[in-house]
py3Dmol code that shows the C-alpha trace and the ligand (Angstrom):
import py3Dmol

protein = """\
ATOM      1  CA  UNK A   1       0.372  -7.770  27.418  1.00  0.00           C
ATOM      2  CA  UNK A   2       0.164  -7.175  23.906  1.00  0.00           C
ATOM      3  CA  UNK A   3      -2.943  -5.609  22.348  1.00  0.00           C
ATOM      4  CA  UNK A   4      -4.205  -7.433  19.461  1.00  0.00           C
ATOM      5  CA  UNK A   5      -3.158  -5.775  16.259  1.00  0.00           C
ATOM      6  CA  UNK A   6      -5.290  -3.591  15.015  1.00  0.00           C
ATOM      7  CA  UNK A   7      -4.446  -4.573  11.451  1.00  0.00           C
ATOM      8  CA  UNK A   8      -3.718  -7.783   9.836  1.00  0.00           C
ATOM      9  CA  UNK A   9      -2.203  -8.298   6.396  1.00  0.00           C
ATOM     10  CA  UNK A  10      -2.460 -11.879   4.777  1.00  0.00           C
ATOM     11  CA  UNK A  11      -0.165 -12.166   1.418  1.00  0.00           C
ATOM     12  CA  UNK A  12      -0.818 -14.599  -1.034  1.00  0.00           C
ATOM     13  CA  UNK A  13       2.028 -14.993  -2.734  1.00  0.00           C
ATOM     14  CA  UNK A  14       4.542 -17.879  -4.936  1.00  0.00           C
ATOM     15  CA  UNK A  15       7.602 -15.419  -3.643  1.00  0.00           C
ATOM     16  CA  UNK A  16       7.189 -15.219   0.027  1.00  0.00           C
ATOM     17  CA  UNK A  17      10.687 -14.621   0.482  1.00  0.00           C
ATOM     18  CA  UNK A  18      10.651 -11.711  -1.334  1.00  0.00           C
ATOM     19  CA  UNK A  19       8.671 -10.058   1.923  1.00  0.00           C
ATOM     20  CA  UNK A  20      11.633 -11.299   4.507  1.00  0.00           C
ATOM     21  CA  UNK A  21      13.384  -8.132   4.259  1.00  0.00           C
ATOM     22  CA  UNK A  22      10.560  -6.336   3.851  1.00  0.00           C
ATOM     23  CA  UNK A  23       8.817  -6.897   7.388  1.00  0.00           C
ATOM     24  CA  UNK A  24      12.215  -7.179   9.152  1.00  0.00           C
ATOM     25  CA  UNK A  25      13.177  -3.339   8.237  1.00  0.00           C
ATOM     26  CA  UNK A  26      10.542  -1.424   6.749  1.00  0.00           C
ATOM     27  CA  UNK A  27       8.173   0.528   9.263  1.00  0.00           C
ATOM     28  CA  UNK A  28       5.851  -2.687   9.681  1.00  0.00           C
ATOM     29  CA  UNK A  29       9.349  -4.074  11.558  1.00  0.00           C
ATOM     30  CA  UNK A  30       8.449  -2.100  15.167  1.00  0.00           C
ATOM     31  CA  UNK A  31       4.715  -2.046  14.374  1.00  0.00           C
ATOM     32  CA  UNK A  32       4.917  -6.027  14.324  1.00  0.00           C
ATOM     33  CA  UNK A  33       7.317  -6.327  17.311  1.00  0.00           C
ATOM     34  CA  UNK A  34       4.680  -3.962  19.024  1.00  0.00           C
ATOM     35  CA  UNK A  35       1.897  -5.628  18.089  1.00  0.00           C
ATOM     36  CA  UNK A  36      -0.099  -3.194  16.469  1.00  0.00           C
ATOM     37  CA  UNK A  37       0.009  -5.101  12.976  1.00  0.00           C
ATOM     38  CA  UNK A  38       0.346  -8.924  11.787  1.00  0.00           C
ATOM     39  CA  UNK A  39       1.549 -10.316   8.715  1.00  0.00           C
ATOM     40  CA  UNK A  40       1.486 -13.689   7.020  1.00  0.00           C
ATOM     41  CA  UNK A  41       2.615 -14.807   3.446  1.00  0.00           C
ATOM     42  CA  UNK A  42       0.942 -17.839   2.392  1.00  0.00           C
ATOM     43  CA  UNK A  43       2.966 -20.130  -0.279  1.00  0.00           C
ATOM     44  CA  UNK A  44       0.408 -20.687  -3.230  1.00  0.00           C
ATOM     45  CA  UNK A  45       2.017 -23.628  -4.630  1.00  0.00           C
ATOM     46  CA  UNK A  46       1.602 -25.163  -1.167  1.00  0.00           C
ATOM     47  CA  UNK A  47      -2.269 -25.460  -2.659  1.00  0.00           C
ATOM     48  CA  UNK A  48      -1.225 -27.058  -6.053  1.00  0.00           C
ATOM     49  CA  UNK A  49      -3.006 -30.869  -6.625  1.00  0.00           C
ATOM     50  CA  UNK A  50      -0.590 -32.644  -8.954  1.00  0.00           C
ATOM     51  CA  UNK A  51       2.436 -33.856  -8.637  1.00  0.00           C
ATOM     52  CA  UNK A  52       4.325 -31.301 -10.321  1.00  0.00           C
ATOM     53  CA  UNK A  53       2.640 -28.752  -7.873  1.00  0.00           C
ATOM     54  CA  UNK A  54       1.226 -27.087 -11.010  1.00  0.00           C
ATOM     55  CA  UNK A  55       0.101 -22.899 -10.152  1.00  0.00           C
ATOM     56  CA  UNK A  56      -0.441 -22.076 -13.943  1.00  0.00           C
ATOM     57  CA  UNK A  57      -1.556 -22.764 -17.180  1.00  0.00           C
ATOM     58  CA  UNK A  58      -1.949 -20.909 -20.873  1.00  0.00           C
ATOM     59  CA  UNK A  59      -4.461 -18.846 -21.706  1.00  0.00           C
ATOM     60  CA  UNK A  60      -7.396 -20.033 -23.070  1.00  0.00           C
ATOM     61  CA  UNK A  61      -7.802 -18.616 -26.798  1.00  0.00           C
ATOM     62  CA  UNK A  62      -4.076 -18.342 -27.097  1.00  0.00           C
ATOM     63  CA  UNK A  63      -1.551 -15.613 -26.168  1.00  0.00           C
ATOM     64  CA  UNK A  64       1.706 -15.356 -24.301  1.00  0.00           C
ATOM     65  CA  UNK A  65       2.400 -16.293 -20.810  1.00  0.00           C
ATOM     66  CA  UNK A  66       0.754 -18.325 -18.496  1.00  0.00           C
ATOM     67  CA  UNK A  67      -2.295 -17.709 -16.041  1.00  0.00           C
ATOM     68  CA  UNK A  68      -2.258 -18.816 -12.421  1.00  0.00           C
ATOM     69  CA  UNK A  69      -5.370 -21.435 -11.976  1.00  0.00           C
ATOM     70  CA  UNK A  70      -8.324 -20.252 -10.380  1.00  0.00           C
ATOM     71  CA  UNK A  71      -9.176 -24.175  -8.302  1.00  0.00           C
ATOM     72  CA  UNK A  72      -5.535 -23.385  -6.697  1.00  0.00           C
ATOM     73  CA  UNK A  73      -5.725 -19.756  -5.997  1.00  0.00           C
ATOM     74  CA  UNK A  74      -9.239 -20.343  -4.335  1.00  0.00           C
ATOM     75  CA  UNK A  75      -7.775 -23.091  -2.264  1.00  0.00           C
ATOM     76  CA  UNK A  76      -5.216 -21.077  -1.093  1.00  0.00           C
ATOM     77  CA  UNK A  77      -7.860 -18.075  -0.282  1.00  0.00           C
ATOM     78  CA  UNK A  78      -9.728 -20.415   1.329  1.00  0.00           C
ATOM     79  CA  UNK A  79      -6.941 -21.352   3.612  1.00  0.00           C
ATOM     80  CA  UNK A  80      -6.916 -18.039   4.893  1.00  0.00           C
ATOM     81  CA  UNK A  81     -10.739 -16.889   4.591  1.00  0.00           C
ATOM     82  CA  UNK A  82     -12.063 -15.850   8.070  1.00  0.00           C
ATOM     83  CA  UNK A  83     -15.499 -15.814   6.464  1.00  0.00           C
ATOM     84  CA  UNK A  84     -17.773 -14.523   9.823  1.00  0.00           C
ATOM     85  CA  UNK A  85     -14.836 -11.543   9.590  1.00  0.00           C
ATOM     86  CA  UNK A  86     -15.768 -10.972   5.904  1.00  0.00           C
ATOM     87  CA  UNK A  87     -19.472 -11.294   7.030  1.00  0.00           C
ATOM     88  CA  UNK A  88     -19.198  -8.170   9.041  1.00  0.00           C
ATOM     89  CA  UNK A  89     -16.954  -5.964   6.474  1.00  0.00           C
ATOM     90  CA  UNK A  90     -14.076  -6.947   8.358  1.00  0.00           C
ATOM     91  CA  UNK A  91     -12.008  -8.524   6.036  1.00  0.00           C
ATOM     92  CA  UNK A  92     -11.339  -7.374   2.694  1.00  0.00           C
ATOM     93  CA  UNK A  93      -9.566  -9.258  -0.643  1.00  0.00           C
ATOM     94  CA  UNK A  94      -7.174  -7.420  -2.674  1.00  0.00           C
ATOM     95  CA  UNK A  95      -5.897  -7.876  -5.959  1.00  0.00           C
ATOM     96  CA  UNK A  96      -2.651  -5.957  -6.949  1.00  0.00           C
ATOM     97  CA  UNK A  97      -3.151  -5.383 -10.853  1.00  0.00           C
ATOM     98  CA  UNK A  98      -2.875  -2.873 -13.469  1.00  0.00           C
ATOM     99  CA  UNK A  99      -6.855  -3.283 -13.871  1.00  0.00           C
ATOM    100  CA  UNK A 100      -7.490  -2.004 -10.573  1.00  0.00           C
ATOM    101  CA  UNK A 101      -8.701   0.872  -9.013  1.00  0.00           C
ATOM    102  CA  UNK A 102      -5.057   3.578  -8.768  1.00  0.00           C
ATOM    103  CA  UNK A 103      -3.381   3.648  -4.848  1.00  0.00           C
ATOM    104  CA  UNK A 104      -3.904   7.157  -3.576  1.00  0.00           C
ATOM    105  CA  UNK A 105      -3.503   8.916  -0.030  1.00  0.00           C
ATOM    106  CA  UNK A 106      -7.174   8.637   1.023  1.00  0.00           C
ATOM    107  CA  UNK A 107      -7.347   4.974  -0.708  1.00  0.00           C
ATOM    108  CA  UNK A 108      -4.756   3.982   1.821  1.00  0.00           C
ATOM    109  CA  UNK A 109      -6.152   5.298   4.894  1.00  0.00           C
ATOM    110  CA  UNK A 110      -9.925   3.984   4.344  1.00  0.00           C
ATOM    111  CA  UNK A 111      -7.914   0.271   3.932  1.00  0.00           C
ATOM    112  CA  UNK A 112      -6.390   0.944   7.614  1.00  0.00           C
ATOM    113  CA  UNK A 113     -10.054   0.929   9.247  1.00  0.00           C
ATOM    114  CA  UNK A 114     -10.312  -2.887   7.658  1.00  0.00           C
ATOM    115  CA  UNK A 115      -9.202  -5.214  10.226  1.00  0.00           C
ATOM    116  CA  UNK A 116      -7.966  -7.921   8.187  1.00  0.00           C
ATOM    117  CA  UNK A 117      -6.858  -7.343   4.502  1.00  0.00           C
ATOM    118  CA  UNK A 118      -6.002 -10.326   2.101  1.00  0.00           C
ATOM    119  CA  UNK A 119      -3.307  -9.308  -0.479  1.00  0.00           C
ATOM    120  CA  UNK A 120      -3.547 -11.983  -3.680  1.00  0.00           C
ATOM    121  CA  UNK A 121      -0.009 -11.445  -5.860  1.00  0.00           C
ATOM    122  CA  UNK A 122      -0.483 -12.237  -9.173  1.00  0.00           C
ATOM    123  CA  UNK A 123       2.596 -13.257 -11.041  1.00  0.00           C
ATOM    124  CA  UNK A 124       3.248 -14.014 -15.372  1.00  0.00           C
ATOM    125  CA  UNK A 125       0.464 -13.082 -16.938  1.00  0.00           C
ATOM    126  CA  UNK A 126      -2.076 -12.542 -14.403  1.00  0.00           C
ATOM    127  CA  UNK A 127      -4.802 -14.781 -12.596  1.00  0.00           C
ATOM    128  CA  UNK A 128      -8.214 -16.529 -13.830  1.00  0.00           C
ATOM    129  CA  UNK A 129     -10.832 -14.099 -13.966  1.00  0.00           C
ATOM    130  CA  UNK A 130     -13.262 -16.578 -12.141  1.00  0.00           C
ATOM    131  CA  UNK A 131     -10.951 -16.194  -9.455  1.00  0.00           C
ATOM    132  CA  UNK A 132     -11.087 -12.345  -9.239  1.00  0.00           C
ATOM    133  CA  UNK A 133     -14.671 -12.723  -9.738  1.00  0.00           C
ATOM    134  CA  UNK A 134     -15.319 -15.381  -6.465  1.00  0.00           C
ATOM    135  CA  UNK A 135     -12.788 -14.062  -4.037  1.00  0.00           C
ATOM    136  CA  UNK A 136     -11.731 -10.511  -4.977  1.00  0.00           C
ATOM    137  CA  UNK A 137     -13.236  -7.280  -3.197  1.00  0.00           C
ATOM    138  CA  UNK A 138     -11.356  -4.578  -4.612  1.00  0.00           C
ATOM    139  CA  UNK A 139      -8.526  -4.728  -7.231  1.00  0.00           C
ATOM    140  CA  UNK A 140      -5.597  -1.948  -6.654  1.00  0.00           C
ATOM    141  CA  UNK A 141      -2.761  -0.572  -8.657  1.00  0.00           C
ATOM    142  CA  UNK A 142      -0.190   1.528  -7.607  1.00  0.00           C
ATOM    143  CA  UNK A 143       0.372   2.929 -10.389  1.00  0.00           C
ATOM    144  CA  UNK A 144       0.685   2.704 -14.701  1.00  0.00           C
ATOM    145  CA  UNK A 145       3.219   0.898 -15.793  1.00  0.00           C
ATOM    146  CA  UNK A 146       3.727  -3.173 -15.756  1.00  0.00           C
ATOM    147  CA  UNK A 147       5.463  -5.291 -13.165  1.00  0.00           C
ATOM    148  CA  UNK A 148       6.853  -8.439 -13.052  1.00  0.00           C
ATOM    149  CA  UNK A 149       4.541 -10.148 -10.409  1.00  0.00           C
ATOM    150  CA  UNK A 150       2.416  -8.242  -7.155  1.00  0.00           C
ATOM    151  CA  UNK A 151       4.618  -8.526  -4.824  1.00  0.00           C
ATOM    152  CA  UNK A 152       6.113  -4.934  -4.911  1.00  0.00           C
ATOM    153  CA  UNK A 153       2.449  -3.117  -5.276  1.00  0.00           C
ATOM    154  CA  UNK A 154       1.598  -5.391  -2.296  1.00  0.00           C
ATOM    155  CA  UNK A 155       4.721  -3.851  -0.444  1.00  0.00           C
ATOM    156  CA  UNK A 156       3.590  -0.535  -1.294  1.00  0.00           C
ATOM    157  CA  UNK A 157      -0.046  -0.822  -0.284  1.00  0.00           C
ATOM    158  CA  UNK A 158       1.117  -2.592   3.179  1.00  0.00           C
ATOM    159  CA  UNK A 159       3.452   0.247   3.242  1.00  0.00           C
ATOM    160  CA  UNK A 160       1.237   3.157   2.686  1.00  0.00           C
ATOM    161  CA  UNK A 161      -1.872   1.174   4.428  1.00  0.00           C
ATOM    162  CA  UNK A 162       0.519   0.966   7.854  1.00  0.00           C
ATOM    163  CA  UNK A 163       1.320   5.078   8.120  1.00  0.00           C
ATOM    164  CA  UNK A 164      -2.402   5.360   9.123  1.00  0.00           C
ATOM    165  CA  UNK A 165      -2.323   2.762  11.760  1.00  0.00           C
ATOM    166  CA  UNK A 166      -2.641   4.686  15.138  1.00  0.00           C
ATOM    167  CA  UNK A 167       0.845   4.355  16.789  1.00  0.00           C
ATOM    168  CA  UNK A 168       2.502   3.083  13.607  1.00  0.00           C
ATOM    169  CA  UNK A 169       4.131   6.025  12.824  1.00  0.00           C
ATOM    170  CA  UNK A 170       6.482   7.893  15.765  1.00  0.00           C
ATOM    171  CA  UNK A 171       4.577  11.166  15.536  1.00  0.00           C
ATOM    172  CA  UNK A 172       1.467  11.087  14.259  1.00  0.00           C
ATOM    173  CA  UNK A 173       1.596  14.600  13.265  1.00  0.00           C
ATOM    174  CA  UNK A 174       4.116  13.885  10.723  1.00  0.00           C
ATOM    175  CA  UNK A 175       1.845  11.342   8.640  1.00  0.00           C
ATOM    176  CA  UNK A 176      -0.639  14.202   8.183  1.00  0.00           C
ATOM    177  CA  UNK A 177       1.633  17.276   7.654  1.00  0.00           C
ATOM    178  CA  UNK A 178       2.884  15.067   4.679  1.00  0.00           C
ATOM    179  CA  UNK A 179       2.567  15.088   0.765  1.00  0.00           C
ATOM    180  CA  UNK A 180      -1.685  14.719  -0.433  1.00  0.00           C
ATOM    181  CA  UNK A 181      -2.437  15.237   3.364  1.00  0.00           C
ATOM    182  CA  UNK A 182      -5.146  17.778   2.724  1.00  0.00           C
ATOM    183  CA  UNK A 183      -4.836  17.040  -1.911  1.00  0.00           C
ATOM    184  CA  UNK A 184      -1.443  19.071  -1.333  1.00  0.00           C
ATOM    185  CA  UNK A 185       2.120  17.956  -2.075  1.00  0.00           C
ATOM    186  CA  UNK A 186       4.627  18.606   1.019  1.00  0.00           C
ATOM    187  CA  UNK A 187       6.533  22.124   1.857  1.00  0.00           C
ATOM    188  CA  UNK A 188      10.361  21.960   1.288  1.00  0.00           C
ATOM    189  CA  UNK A 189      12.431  21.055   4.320  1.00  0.00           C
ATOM    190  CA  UNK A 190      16.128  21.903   5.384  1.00  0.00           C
ATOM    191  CA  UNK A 191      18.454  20.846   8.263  1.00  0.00           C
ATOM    192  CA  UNK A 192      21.949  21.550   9.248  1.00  0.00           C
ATOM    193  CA  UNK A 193      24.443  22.967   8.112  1.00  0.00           C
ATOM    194  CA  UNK A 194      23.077  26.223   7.801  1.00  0.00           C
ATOM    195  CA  UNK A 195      24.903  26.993   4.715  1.00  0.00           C
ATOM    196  CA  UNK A 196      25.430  24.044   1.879  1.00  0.00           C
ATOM    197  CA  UNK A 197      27.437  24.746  -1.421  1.00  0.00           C
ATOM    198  CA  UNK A 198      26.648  28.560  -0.856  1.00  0.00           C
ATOM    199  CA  UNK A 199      23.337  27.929  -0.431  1.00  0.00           C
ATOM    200  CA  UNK A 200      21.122  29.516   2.448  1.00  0.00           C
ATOM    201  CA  UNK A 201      17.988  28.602   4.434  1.00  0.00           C
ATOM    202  CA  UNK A 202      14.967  30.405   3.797  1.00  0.00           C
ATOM    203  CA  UNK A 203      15.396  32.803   6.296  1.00  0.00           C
ATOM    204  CA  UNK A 204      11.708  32.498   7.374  1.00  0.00           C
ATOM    205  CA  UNK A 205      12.162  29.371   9.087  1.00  0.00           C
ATOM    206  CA  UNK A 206      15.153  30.789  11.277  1.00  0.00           C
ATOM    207  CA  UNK A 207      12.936  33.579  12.611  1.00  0.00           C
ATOM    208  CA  UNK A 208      11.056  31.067  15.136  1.00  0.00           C
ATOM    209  CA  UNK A 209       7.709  32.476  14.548  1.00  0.00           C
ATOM    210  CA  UNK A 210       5.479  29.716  14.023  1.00  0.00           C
ATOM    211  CA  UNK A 211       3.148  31.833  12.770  1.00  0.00           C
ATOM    212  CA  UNK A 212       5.172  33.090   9.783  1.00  0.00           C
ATOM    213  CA  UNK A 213       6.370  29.730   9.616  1.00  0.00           C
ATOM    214  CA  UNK A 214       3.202  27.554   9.059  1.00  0.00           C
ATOM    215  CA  UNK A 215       1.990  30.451   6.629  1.00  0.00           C
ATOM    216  CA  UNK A 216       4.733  30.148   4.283  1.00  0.00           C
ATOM    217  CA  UNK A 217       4.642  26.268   4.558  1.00  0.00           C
ATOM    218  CA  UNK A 218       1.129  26.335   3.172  1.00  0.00           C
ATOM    219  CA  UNK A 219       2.185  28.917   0.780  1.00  0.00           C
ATOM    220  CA  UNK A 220       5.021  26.731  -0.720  1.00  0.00           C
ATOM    221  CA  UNK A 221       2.619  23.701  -0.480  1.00  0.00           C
ATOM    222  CA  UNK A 222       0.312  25.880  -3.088  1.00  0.00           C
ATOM    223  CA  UNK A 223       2.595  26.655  -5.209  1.00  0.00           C
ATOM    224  CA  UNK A 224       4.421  22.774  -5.806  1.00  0.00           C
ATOM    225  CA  UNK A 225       1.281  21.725  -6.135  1.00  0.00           C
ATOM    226  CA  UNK A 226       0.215  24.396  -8.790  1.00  0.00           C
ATOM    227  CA  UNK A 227       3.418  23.784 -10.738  1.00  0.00           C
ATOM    228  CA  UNK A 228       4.153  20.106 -10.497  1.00  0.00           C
ATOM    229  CA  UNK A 229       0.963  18.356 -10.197  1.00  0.00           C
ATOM    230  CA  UNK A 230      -2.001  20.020 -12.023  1.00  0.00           C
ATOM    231  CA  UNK A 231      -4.264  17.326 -11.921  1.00  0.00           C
ATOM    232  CA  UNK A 232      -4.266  17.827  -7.761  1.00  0.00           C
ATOM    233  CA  UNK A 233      -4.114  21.264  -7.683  1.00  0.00           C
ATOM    234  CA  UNK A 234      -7.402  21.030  -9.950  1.00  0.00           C
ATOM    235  CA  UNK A 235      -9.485  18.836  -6.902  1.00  0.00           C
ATOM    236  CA  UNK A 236      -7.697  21.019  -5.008  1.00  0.00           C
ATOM    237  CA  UNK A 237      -9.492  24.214  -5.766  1.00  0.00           C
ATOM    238  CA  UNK A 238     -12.661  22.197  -6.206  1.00  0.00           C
ATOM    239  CA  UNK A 239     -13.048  20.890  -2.695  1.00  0.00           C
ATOM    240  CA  UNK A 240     -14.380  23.888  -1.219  1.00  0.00           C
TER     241      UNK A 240
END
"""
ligand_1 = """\
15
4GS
C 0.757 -4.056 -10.790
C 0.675 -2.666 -10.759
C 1.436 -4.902 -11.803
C 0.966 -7.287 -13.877
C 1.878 -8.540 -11.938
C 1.446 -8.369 -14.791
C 2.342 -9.600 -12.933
C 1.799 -7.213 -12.631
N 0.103 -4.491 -9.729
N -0.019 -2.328 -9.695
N 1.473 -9.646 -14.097
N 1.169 -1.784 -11.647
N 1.223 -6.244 -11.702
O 2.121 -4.397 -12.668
O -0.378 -3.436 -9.067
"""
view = py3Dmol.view(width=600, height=400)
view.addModel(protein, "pdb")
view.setStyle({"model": 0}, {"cartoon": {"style": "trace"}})
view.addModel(ligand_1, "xyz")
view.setStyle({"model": 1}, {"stick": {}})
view.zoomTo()
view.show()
């Protein structure tokens, strides 16, 4: 028997092809043939009243683009809503946007203790605001710069969101040896051949002393940090 997944992700989405090859190779793939995760995309339009199976409409007060409708987002929510679920903190809404709050390491794991996580894609220029306001629990970016709809941040998120699902990951030791595991970017790595364009291993890591080893790791890890990423090496030094 199967085990019920520990983590379900519902995408609401006008694109759900564009998630096909997504769940059939990415990670998710053996995490959702083992049961540990779920996934469904849900076909907004499918929610659409009129004939034309209208989604969107322009902005009130002018401006380019059009704005998906907030009656046929919230029907399509609603189609997917387990609201006793939500009652208990076990389902949460998410809206991939610019606006929202930036994707980080420790973002990503505290969304893998929520059982059931409803991913809203936004596509031209965004959604209602009534809608955000109703339905949405947390809006997410992954990062500052301007895509074309959500489904990629949504990829991302399910992506980084998976990695801390127990038994989603091979070795578990490998999701938290990696980069921002502890605020610190990851060591540098090398594998055969032993010599590459002239160029040597650190000879630390032939030496087999694990010791030696995991000292200069950290050591390495310090100083990447230090030099490429400031701003974490900064929260770094204030954690303890
Ligand atoms: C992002 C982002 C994004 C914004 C979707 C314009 C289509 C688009 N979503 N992180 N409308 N960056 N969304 O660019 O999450």
């Amino acid at each position: 028997v199967t085990p019920a997944p520990s983590l379900e992700f519902v995408v609401l989405t006008l694109f759900p092809e564009l998630f096909t090859s997504f769940v059939k190779t990415s990670l998710m793939a053996r995490a959702l043939r083992h049961g540990k995760l779920s996934f469904e995309a849900v076909q907004i339009r499918d929610f659409a009243t009129d004939k034309h199976n209208t989604v969107d409409d322009t902005p009130y007060g002018g401006g380019a683009g059009m704005v998906l409708r907030p009656d046929v987002l919230h029907s399509a929510w609603r189609s997917v809503d387990d609201a006793e679920l939500r009652g208990e903190g076990g389902q949460l809404t998410v809206y991939l946007s610019p606006q929202g709050r930036l994707l980080d390491a420790p973002l990503a794991r505290r969304l893998a203790q929520i059982p059931r996580l409803i991913l809203v894609c936004g596509h031209y220029e965004g959604v209602d605001e009534r809608f955000v306001d109703e339905c949405v629990d947390l809006e997410v970016s992954i990062g500052d710069y301007v895509l074309t709809g959500g489904e990629l941040p949504a990829q991302v998120l399910m992506d980084a969101v998976s990695r801390w699902v127990p038994g989603v990951v091979g070795k578990e030791k490998s999701v938290s040896e990696d980069s921002f595991e502890g605020g610190l970017l990851k060591y540098p790595q090398y594998t055969r051949p032993r010599e590459f364009n002239g160029l040597e291993i650190p000879p630390v890591l032939l030496g087999g002393n694990h010791a030696h080893i995991a000292a200069w790791r950290q050591a390495e890890r310090e100083k990447r940090t230090r030099l490429r990423r400031p701003d974490l090496w900064e929260r770094y030094g204030r954690r303890k």
